[in-house]
N, CA and C of each residue as an Amber inpcrd file, in Angstrom:
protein
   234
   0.8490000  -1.1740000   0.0000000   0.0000000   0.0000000   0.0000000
   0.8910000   1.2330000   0.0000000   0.7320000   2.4520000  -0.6780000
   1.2610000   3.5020000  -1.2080000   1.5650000   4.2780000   0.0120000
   2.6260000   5.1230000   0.4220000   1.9880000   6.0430000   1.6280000
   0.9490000   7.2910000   1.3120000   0.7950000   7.1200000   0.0970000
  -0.0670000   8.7260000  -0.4700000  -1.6270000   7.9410000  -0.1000000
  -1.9340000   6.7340000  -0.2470000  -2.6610000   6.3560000   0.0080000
  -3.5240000   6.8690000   1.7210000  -2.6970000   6.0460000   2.6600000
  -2.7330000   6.0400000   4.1000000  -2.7260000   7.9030000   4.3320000
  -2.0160000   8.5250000   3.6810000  -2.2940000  10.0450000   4.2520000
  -3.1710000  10.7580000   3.6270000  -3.9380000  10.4910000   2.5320000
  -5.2530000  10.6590000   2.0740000  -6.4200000  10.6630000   2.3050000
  -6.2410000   8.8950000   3.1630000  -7.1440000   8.5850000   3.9130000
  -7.4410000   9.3830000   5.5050000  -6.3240000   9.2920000   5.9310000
  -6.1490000  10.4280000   7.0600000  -7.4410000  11.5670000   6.8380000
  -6.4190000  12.4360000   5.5770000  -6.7600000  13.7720000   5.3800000
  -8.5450000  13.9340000   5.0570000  -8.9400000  12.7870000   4.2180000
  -9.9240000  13.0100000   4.1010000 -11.2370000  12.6670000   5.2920000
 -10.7680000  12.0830000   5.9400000 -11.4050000  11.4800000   7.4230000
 -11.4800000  13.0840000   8.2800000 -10.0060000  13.5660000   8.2880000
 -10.1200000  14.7830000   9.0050000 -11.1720000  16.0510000   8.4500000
 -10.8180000  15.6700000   7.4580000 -11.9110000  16.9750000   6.4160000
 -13.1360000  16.8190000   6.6810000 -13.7010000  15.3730000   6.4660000
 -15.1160000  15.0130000   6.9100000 -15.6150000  15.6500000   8.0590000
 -14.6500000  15.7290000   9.4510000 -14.7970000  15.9480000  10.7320000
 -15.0490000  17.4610000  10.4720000 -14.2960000  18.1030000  10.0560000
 -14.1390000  19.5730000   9.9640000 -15.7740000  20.2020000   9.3660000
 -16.1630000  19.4460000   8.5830000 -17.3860000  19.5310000   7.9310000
 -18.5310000  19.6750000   8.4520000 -18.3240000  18.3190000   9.3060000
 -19.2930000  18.2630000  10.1030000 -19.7630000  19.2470000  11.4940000
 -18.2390000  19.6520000  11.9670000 -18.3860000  20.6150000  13.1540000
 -18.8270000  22.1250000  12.2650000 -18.3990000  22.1450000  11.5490000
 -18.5760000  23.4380000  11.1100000 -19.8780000  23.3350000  10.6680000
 -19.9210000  22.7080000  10.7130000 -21.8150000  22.5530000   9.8590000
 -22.9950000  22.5560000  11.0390000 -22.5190000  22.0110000  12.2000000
 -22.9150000  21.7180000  13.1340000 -23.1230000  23.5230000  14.1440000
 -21.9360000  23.7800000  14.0210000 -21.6620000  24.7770000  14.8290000
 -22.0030000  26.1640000  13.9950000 -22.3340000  26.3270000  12.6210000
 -22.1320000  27.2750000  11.6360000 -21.0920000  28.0660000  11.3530000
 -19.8800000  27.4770000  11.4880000 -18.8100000  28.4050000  11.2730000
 -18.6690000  27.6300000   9.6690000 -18.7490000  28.3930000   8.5160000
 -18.6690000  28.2560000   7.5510000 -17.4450000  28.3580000   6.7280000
 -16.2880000  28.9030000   7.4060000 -15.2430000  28.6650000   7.1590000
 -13.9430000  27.5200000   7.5280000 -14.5700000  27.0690000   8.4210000
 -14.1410000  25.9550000   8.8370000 -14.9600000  24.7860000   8.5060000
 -16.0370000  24.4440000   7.7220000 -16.8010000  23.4590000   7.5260000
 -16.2480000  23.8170000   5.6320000 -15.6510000  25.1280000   5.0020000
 -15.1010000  25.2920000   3.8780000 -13.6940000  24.2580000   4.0040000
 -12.7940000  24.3580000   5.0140000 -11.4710000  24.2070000   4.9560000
 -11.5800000  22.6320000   5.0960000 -12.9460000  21.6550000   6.0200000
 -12.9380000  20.4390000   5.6970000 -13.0380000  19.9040000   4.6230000
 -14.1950000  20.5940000   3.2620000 -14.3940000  19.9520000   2.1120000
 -13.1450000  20.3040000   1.5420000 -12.4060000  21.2050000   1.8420000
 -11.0740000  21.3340000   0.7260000 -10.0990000  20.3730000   1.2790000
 -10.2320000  19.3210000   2.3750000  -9.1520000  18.7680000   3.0730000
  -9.8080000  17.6630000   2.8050000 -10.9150000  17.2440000   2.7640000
 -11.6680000  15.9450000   1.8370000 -11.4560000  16.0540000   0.1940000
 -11.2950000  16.7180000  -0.4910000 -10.7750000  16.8990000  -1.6990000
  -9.7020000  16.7000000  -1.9280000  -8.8920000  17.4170000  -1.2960000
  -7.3840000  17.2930000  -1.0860000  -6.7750000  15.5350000  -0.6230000
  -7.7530000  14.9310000   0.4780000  -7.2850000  13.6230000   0.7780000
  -7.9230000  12.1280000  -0.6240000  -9.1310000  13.0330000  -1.8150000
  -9.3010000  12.2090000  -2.2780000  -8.5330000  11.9430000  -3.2550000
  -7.3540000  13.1860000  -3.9630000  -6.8530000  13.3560000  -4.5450000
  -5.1080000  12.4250000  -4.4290000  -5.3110000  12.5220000  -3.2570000
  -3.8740000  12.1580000  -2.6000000  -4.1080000  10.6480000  -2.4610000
  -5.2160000   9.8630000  -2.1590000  -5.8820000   8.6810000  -2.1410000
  -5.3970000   7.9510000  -4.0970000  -6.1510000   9.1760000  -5.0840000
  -6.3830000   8.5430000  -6.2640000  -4.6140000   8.5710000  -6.7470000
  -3.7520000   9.3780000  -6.2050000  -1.9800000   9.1710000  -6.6390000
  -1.6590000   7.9960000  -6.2780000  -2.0730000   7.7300000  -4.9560000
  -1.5260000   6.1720000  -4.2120000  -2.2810000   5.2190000  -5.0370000
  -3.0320000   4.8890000  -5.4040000  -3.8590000   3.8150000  -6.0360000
  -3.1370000   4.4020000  -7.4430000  -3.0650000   4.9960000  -8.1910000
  -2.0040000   4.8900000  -9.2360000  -0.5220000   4.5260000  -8.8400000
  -0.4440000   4.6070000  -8.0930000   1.3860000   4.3410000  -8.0880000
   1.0310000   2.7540000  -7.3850000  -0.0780000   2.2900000  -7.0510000
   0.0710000   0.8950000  -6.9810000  -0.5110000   0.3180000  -7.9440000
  -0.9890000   0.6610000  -8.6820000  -1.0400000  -0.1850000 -10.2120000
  -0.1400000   0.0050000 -10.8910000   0.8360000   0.6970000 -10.8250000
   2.0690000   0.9030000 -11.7570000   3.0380000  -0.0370000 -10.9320000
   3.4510000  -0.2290000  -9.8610000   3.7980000  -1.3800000  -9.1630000
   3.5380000  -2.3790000  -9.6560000   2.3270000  -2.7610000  -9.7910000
   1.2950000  -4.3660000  -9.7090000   1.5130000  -4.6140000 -11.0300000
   1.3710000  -3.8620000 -12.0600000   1.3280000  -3.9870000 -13.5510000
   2.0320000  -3.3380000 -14.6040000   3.1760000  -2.9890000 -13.7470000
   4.3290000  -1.9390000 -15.0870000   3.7890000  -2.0120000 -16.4450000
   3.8370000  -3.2580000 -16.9830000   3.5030000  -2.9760000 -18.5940000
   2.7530000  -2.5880000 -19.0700000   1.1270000  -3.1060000 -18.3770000
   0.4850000  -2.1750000 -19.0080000   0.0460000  -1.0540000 -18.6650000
   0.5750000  -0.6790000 -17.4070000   0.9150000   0.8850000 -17.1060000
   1.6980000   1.4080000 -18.1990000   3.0930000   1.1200000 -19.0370000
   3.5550000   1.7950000 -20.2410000   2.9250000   1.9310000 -21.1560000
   1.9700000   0.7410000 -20.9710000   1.7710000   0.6890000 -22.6680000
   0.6560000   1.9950000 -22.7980000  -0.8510000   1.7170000 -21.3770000
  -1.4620000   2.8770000 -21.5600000  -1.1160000   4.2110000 -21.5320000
   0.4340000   4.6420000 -20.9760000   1.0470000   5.6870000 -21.2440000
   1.6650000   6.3220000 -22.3250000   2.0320000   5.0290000 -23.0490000
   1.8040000   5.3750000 -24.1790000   1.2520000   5.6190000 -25.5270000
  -0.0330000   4.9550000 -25.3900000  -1.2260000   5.0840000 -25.7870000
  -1.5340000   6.5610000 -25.7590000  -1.6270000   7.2800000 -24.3000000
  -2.2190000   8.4660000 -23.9850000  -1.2570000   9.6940000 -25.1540000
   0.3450000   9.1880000 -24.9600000   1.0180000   9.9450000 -25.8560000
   1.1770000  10.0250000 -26.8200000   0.6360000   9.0190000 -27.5510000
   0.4260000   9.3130000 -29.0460000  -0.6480000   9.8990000 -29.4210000
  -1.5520000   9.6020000 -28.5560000  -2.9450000  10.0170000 -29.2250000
  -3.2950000  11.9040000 -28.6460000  -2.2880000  11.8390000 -27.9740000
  -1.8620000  13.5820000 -27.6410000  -1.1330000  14.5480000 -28.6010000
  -0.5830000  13.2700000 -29.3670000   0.7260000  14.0750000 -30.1460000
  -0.0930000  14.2580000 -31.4500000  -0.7680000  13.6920000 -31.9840000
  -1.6850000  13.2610000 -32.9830000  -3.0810000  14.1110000 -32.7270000
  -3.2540000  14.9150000 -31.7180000  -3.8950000  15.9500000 -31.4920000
  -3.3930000  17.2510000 -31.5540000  -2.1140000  17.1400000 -31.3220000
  -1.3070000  18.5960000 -31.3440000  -1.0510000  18.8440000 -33.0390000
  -1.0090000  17.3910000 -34.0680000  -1.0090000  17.9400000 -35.3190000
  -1.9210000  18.5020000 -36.3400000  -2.9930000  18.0680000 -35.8050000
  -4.1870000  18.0960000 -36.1200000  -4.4060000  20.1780000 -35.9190000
C-alpha cells in the first residue's frame, strides 16, 4: 500500500470531521477548509492507487502511457 494512500485517507477522514463541526456549529469557514481537506485527501488517495497499479502492472501501465502519448501528439497535429 502507497503512503499517499494512508495520508489521504487520514486527510480526508479529518476533512469530513471539519465539515461536520462546522456545519454543526455554523462556522462556515471551517466546515469550507474540511471539504477542501476531503478533496485534497481524495486526490492524494487517487496518486496512491495509481502508483500501486504501476507497481502491480508496469507494462500495461507503459503501454497505456503510451497510448495516452500518441494520441496527444496526434492531437497537437491536427
Amino acid at each position: 500500500m502507497d503512503e499517499n494512500r494512508v495520508t489521504g485517507a487520514a486527510r480526508e477522514t479529518v476533512g469530513r470531521v471539519q465539515d461536520a463541526v462546522g456545519g454543526l456549529t455554523g462556522n462556515r469557514d471551517y466546515q469550507a477548509r474540511g471539504m477542501s481537506n476531503q478533496m485534497q485527501g481524495q486526490a492524494e488517495n487517487a496518486l496512491g492507487q495509481l502508483c500501486d497499479n504501476v507497481r502491480e502492472q508496469p507494462l500495461t501501465s507503459l503501454a497505456i502511457a503510451a497510448g495516452i502519448g500518441y494520441i496527444l501528439g496526434r492531437l497537437r497535429i491536427l
